[in-house]
C-alpha positions as a printed NumPy array, in Angstrom:
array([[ 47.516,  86.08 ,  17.942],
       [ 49.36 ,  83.195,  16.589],
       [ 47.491,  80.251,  17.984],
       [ 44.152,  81.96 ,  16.856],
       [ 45.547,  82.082,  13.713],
       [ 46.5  ,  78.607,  13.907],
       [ 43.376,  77.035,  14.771],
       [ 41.726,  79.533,  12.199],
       [ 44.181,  77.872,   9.557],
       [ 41.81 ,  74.732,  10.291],
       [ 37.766,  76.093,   9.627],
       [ 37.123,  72.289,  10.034],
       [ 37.159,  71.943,  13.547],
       [ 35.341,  74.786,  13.884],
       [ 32.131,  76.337,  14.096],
       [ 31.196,  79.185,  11.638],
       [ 28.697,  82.289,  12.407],
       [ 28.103,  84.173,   8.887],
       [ 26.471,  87.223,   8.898],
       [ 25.73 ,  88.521,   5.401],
       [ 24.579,  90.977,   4.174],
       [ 25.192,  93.802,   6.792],
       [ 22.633,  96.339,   6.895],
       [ 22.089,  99.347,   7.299],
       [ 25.354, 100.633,   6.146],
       [ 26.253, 101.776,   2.064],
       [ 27.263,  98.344,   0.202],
       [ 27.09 ,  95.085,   0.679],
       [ 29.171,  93.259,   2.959],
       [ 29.813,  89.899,   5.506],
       [ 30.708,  88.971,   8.845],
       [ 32.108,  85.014,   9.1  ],
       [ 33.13 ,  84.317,  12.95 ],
       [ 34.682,  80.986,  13.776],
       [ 34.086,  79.274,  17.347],
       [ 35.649,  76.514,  19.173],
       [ 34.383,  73.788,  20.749],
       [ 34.374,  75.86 ,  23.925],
       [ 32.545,  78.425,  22.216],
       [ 35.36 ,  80.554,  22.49 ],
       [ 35.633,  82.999,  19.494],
       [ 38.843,  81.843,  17.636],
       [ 38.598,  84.22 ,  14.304],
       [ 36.65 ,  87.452,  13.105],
       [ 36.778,  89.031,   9.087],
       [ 34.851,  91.39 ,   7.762],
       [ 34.36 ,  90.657,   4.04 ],
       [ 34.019,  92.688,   1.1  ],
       [ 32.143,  90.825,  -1.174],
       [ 32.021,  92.95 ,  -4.538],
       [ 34.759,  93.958,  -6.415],
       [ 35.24 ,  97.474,  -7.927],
       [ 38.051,  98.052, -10.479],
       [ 37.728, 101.438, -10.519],
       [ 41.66 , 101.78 , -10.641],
       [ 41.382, 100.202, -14.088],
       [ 38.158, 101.838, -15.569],
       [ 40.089, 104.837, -15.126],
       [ 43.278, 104.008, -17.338],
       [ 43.06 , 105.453, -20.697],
       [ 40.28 , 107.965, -20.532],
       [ 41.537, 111.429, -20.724],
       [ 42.121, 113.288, -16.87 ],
       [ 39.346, 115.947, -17.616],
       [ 37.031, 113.341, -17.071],
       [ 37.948, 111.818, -13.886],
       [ 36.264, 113.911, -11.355],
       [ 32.931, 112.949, -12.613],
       [ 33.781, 109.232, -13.241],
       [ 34.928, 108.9  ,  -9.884],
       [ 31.632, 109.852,  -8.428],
       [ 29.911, 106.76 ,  -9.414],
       [ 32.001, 104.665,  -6.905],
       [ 29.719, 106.082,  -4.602],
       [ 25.983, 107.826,  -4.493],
       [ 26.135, 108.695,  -0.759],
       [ 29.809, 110.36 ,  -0.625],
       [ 30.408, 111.407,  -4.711],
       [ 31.195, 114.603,  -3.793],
       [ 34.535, 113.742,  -1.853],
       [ 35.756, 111.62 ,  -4.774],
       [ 34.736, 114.58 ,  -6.675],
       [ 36.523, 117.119,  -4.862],
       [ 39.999, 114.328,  -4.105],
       [ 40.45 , 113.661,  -8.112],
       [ 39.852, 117.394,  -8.983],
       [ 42.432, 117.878,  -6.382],
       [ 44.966, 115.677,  -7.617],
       [ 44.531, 116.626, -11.234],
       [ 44.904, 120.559, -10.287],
       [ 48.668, 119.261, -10.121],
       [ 48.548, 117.761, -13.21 ],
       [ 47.726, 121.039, -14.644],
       [ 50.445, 123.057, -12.97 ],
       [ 48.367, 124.192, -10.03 ],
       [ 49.283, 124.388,  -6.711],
       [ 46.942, 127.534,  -5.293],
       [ 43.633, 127.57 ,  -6.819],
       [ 41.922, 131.582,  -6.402],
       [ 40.471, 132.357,  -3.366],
       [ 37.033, 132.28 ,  -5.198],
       [ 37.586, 128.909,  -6.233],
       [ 39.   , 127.816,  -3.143],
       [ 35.858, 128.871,  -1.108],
       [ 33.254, 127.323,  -3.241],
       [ 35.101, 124.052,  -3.445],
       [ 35.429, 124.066,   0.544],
       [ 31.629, 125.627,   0.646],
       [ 30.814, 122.034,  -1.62 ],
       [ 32.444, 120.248,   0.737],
       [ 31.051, 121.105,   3.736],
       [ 28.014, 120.702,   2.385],
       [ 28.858, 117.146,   1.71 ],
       [ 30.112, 116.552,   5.085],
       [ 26.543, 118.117,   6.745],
       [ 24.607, 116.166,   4.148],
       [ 26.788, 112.935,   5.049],
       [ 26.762, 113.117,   8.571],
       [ 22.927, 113.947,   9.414],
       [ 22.14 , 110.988,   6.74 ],
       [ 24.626, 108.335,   8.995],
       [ 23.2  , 109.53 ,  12.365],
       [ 19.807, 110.118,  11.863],
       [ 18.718, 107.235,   9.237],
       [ 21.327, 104.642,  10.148],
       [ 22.379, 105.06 ,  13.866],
       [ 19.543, 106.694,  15.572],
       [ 17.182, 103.781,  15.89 ],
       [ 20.136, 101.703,  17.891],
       [ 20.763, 104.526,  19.781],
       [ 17.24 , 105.204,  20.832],
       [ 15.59 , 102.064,  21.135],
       [ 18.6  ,  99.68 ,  22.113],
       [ 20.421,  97.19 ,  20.15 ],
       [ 17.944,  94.23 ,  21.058],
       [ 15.023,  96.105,  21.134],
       [ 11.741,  95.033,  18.326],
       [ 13.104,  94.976,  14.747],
       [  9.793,  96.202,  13.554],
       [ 10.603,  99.278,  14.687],
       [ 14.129,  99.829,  15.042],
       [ 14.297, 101.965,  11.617],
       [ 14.119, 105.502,  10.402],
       [ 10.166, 105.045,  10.251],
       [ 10.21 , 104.303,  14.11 ],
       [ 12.148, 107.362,  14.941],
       [ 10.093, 109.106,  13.279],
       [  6.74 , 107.766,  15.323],
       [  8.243, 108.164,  18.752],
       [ 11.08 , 111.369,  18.241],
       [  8.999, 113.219,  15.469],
       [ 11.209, 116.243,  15.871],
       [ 14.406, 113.983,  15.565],
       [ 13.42 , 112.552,  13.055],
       [ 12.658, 115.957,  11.349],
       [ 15.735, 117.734,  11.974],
       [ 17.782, 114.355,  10.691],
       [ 15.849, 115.203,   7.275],
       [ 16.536, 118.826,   6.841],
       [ 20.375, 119.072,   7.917],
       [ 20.89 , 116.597,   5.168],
       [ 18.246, 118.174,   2.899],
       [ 20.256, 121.835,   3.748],
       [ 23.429, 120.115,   3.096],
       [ 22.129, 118.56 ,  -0.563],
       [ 21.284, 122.391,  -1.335],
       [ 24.816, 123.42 ,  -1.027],
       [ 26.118, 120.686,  -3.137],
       [ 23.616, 121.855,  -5.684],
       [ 24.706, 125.414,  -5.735],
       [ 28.035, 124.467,  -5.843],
       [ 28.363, 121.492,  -7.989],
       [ 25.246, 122.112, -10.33 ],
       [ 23.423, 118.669,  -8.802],
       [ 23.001, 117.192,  -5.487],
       [ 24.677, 113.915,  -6.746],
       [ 26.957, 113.788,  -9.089],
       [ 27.005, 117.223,  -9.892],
       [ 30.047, 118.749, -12.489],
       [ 31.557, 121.803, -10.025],
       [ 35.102, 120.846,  -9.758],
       [ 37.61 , 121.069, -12.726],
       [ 41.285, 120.481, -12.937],
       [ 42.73 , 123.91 , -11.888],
       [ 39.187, 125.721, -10.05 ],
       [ 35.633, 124.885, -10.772],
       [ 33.345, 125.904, -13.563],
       [ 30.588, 128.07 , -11.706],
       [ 30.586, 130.874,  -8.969],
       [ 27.374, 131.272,  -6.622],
       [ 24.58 , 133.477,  -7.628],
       [ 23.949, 136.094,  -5.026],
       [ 20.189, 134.873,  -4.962],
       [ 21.801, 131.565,  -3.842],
       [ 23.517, 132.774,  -1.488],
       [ 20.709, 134.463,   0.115],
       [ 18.466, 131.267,  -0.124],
       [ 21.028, 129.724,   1.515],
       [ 21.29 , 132.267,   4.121],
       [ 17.841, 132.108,   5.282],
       [ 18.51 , 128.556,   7.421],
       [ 22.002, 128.761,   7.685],
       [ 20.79 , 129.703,  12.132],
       [ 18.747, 127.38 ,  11.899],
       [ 21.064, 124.532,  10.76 ],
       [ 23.648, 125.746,  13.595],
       [ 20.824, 125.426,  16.01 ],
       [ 19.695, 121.53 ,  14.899],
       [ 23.245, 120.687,  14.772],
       [ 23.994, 121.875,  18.18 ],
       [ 20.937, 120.067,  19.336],
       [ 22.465, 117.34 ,  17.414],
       [ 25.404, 116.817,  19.492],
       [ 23.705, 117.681,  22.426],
       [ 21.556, 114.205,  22.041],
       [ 24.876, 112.105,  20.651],
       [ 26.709, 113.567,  24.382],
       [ 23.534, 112.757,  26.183],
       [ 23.138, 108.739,  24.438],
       [ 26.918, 108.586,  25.82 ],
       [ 26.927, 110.143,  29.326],
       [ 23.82 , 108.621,  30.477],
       [ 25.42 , 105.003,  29.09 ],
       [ 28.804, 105.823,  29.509],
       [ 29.287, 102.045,  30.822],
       [ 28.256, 100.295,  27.549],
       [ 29.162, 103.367,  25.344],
       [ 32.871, 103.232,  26.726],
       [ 33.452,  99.112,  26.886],
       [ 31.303,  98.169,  23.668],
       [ 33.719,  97.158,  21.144],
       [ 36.361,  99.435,  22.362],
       [ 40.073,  98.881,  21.411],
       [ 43.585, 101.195,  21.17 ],
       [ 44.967, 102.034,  18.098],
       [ 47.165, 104.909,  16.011],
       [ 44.916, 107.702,  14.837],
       [ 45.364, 109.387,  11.123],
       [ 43.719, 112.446,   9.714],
       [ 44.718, 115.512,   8.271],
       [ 44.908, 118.859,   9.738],
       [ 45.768, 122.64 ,   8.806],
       [ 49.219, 123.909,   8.866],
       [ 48.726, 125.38 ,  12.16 ],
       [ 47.212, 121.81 ,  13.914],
       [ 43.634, 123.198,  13.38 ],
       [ 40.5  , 120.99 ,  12.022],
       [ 40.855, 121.248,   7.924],
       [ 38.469, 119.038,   6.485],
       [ 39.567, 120.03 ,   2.97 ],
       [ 43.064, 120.689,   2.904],
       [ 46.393, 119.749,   5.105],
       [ 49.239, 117.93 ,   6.186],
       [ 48.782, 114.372,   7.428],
       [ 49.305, 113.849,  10.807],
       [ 49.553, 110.715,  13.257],
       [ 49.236, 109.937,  16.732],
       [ 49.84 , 106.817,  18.557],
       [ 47.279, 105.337,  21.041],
       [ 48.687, 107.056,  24.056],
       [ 47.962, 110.408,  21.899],
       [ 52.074, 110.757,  21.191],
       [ 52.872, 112.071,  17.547],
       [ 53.885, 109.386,  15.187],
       [ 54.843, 112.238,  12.598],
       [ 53.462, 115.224,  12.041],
       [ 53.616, 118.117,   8.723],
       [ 53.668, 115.234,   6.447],
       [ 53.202, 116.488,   2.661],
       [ 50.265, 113.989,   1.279],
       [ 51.874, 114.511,  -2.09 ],
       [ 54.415, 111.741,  -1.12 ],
       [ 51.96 , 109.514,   0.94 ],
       [ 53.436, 106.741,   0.149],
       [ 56.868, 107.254,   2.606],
       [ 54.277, 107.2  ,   5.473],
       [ 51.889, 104.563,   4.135],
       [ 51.405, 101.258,   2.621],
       [ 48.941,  98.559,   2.088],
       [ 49.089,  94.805,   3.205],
       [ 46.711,  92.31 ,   0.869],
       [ 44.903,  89.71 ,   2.253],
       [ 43.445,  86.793,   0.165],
       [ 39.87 ,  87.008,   2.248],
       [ 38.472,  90.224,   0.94 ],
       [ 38.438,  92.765,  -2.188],
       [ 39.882,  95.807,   0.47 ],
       [ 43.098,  95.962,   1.333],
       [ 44.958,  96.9  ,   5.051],
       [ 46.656, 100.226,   4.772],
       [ 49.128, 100.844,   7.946],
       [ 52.054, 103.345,   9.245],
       [ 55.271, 101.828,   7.467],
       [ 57.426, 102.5  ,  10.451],
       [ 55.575, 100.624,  12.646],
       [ 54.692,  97.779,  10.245],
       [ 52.223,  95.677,   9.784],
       [ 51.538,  94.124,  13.142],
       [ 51.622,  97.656,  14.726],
       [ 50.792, 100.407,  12.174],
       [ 47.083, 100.185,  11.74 ],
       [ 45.054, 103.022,  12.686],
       [ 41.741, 104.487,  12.8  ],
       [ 40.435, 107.679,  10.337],
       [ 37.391, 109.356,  10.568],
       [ 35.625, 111.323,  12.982],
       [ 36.908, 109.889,  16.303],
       [ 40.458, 110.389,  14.77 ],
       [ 40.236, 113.896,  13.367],
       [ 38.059, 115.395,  16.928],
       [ 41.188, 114.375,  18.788],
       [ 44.155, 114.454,  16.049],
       [ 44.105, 118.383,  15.572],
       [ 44.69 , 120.752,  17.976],
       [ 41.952, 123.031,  18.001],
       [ 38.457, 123.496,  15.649],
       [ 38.422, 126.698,  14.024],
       [ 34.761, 127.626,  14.791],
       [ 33.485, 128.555,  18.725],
       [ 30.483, 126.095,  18.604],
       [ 32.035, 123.119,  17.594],
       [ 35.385, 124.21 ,  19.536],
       [ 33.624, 124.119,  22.693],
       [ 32.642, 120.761,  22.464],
       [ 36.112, 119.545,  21.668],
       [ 36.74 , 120.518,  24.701],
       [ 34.846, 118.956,  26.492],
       [ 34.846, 115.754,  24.118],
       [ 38.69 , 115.92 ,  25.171],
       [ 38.331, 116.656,  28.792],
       [ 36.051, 113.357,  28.787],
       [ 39.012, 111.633,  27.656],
       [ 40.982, 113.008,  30.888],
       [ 44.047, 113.763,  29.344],
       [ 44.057, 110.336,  26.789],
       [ 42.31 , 109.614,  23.682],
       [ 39.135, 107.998,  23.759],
       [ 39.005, 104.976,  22.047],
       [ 35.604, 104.179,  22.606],
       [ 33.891, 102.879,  18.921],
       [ 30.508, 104.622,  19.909],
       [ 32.17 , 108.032,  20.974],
       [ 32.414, 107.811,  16.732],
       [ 28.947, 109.43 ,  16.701],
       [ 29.498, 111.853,  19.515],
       [ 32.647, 112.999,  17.392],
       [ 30.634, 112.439,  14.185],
       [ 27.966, 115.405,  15.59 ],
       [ 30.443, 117.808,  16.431],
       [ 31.91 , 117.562,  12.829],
       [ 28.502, 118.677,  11.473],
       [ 28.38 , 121.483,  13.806],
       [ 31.797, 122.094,  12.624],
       [ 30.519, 122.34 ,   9.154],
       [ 27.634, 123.998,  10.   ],
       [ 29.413, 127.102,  11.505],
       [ 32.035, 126.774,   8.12 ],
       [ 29.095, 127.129,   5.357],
       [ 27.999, 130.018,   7.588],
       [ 31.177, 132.233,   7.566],
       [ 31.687, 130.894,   3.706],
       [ 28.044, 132.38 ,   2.89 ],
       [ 29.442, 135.769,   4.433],
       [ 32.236, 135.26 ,   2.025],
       [ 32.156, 137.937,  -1.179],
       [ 34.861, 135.603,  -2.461],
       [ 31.965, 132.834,  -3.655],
       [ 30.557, 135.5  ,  -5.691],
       [ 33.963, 135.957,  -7.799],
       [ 34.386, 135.557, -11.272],
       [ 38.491, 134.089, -11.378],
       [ 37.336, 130.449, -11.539],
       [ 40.251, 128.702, -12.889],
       [ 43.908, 129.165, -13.438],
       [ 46.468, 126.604, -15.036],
       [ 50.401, 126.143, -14.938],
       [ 53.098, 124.339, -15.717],
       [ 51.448, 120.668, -16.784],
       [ 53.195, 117.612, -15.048],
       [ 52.028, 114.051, -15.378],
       [ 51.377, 112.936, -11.816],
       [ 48.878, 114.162,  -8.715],
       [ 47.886, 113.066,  -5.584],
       [ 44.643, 114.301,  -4.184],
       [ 43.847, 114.278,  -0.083],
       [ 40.649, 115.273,   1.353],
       [ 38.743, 114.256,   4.592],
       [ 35.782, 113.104,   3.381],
       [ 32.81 , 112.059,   6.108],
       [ 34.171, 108.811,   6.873],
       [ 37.641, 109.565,   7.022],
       [ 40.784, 110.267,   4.95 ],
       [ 40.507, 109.774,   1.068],
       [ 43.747, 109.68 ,  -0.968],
       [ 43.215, 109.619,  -4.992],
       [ 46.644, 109.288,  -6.753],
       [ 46.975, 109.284, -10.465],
       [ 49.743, 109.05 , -13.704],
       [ 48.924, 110.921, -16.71 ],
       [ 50.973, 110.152, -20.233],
       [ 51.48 , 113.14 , -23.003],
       [ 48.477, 112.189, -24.18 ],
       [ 46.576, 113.117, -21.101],
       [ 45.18 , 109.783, -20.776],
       [ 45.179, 108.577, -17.307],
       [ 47.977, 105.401, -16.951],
       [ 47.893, 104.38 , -13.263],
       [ 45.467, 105.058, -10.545],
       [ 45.293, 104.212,  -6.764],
       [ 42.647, 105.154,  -4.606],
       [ 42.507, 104.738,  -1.187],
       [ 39.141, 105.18 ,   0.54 ],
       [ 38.282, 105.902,   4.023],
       [ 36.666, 102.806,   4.56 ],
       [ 39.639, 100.789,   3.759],
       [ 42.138, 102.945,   6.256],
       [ 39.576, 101.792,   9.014],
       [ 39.534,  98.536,   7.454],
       [ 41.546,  96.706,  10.41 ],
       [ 40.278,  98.928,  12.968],
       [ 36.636,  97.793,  11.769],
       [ 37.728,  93.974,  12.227],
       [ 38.9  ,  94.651,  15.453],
       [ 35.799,  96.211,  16.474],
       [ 33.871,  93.485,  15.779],
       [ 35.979,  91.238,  16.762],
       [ 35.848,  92.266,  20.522],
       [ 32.027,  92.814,  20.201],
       [ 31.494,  88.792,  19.147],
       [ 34.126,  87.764,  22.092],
       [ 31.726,  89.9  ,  24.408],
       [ 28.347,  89.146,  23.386],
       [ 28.246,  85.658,  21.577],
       [ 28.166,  82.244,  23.351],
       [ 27.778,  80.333,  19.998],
       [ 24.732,  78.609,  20.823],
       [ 21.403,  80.384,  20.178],
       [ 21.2  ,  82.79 ,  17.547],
       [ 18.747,  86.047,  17.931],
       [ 18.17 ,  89.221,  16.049],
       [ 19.673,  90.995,  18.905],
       [ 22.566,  89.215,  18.978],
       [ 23.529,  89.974,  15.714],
       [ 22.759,  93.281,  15.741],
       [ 25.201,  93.956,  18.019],
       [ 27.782,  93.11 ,  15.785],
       [ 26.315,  94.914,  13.004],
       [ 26.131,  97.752,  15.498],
       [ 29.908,  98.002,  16.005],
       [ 30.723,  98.068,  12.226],
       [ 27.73 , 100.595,  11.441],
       [ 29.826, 103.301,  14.141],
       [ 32.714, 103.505,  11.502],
       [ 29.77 , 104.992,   8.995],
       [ 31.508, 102.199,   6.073],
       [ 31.228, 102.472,   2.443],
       [ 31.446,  98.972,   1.611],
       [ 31.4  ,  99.236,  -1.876],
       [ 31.488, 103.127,  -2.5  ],
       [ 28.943, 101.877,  -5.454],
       [ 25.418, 100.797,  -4.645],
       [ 23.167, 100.687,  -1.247],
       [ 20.576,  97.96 ,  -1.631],
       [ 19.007,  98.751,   2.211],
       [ 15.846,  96.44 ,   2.839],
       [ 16.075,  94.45 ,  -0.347],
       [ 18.393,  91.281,   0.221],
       [ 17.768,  88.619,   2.724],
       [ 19.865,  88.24 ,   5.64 ],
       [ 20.531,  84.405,   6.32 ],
       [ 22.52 ,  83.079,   9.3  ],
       [ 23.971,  79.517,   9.717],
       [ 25.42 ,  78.539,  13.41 ],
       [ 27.374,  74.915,  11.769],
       [ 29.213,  72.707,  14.809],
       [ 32.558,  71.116,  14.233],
       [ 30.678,  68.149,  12.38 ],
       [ 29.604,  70.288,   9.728],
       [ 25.918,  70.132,  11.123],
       [ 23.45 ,  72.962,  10.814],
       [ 22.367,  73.384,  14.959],
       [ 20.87 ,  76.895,  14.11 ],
       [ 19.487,  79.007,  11.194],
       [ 18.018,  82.867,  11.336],
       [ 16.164,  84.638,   7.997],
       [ 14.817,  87.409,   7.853],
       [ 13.832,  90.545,   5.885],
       [ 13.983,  93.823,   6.375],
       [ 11.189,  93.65 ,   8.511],
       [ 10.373,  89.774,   8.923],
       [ 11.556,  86.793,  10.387],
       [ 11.344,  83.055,   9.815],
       [ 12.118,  79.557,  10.807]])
């Protein structure tokens, strides 16, 4: 590590690959990899190239307003900011056990947002990798391509997220952005002609998602050679899970393993985060490198996210997505996988998971209750935790006596796997790239290994198919040897 760094110190001598923008993934983001004169691949960042400042829009305006503001960091995921700030400012006001009514819907939202999440990622983003191949013709690998050769793939990818959007909308009042969640409960119960509506596909949802992870196992077994190697790497795991080590999407304690699957630590109260967790800045990019403080720096990064939370809890509380736990585990023989493509095998039996919960939710009475909100003592701080789809989401705020918000820290899924994302890539390039001829392909492999960690680059805006993708291959002379442009569909000299 330190001689790479030290001939990184010096970009001069060598030979810079950029990759910018990524695609296919929410925000926008860039790839630089530096060469040698060997070829050999000396340096690897991902980039975040925009700049949010959420933490300081949110500073003076009062805390009732927060769980909507926070939504706009991100039109894919709002919901889980939605639900993490709501969260944090039920301690604010005194709360610390919302009523079972309230409790149910806000989980009901949830998983609807995890369903809606997950489908989108797999079936829109991934799939056309998966299907067709990493190098295979640009022109089709896209959502419109899946949907001319696996018609019925396509289709299911398109009403599992449609399915999860109508939860969100019963719940929350919208499908994005919605107003559901307030400090203390949430300001509407479901409608028992809702619930009904809802009721009507809830089998048939279970059914696509089972077929779901039946095609994400089969993508894996049948290439278990590239699925297993491609940019594959060990590393700590983080997630949350319920009291009793069971899969809690919603609500837990945070728990940690290390790459042999050994507990780090374990019942952790998220409420005090910080004992457990820090964050390193770096002076190349706008996210910052959370890690394990006992373990420092060098040692304590870890992944989140599906991968993580499949094999970080003990068992999943519904028999569907259980089962294939089980045998996600038992392909691990007795160690964690640490394969970055077994994220979407782990990613599908998550939205079975959250299939099965909306079901036995629907069956609830509780949804249909009319104790929406309660209130305590107030208190001026709260941290909110909740796994959202792409992996844990901690919002942590201040409030003064006036209720005006002082101090905010958010840290977002994407940035806990922000290491474990460089990594990835990092191996992928040292694999795959001889620094001399540049091709489509090529480069999508890269973009492949960072698209497995489903990132929110920006948690903002998603500008897929609109911005121009220009690489540069520059030797140690500073000479241009090879260029690549394209569009979303297109290529030139």
């Amino acid at each position: 590590m330190s001689s790479e760094l030290e001939t990184a110190a010096n970009p001069a001598r060598l030979k810079r690959v950029v990759i910018e923008p990524l695609s296919r993934v929410e925000g926008h983001g860039k790839i630089t990899i530096l060469l040698d004169n060997d070829d050999h691949v000396q340096q690897v960042r991902l980039h975040i190239v925009e700049f949010r400042g959420f933490e300081k829009f949110i500073q003076g305006r009062p805390y009732w307003e927060i769980p909507v503001m926070v939504q706009r960091l991100c039109g894919i995921c709002p919901v889980s900011h939605h639900l993490a700030a709501a969260k944090a400012l039920d301690q604010v006001v005194g709360v610390d056990h919302l009523t079972p009514t309230a409790d149910k819907i806000r989980r009901l939202m949830h998983y609807g947002q995890i369903l809606q999440s997950h489908a989108l990622h797999f079936f829109h983003l991934s799939s056309p990798d998966l299907l067709f191949g990493f190098d295979s013709d640009v022109a089709r690998r896209n959502i419109v391509g899946v949907a001319a050769k696996y018609p019925d793939i396509a289709r299911q990818g398109v009403l599992l997220r449609r399915f999860g959007q109508e939860v969100i909308r019963v719940t929350a009042g919208k499908r994005v952005h919605g107003t559901g969640a307030i400090p203390g409960g949430v300001n509407k119960a479901v409608t028992q002609a809702e619930r009904d509506e809802l009721l009507e596909d809830i089998y048939h949802v279970i059914a696509w998602c089972r077929s779901a992870v039946e095609l994400a196992k089969r993508l894996h077994l049948t290439n278990v050679g590239l699925y297993n190697s491609f940019g594959a790497f060990r590393s700590n795991l983080l997630s949350l899970v319920a009291p009793d080590g069971g899969m809690d999407l919603y609500h837990g304690v945070m728990r940690a393993r290390d790459s042999n699957g050994d507990i780090i630590f374990d019942k952790v109260d998220y409420s005090r985060y910080w004992d457990h967790l820090t964050e390193e800045v770096r002076p190349w990019s706008y996210m910052k490198f959370p890690y394990i403080r006992a373990l420092g720096a060098d040692a304590g990064w870890y992944k989140v996210g599906p991968l993580a939370r499949v094999q970080n809890c003990d068992h999943i509380p519904t028999p569907f997505a259980e089962a294939e736990r089980c045998e996600f585990v038992d392909f691990g023989s007795g160690q964690p996988v640490h394969a970055t493509l077994a994220y979407h095998w782990t990613r599908m039996i998550e939205l079975l998971f959250a299939a099965e919960s909306i079901k036995g939710l629907l069956h609830d009475d509780d949804i249909m209750g009319d104790e929406l909100v309660v209130r305590g003592e107030r208190r001026e701080r709260g941290v909110g935790v909740i796994e959202a789809p792409r992996g844990t989401l901690i919002h942590h705020y201040r409030i003064n006596e006036d209720d005006q918000a002082v101090r905010a820290n958010l840290i977002v899924s994407t940035t806990h796997n922000n290491q474990a994302m460089n990594e990835a890539i990092r191996h992928v390039a040292k694999r795959y790239l001889d620094g001399r001829k540049l091709t489509e392909g090529l480069l999508n492999h890269i973009e492949v290994a960072i698209r497995a960690f489903d990132p929110c680059l920006s948690c903002a805006t998603h500008a897929l198919g609109k911005m121009p993708f220009h690489v540069e291959l520059i030797d140690a002379e500073g000479q241009c040897i090879d260029t690549l442009v394209k569009s979303s569909l297109e290529r030139c000299p």
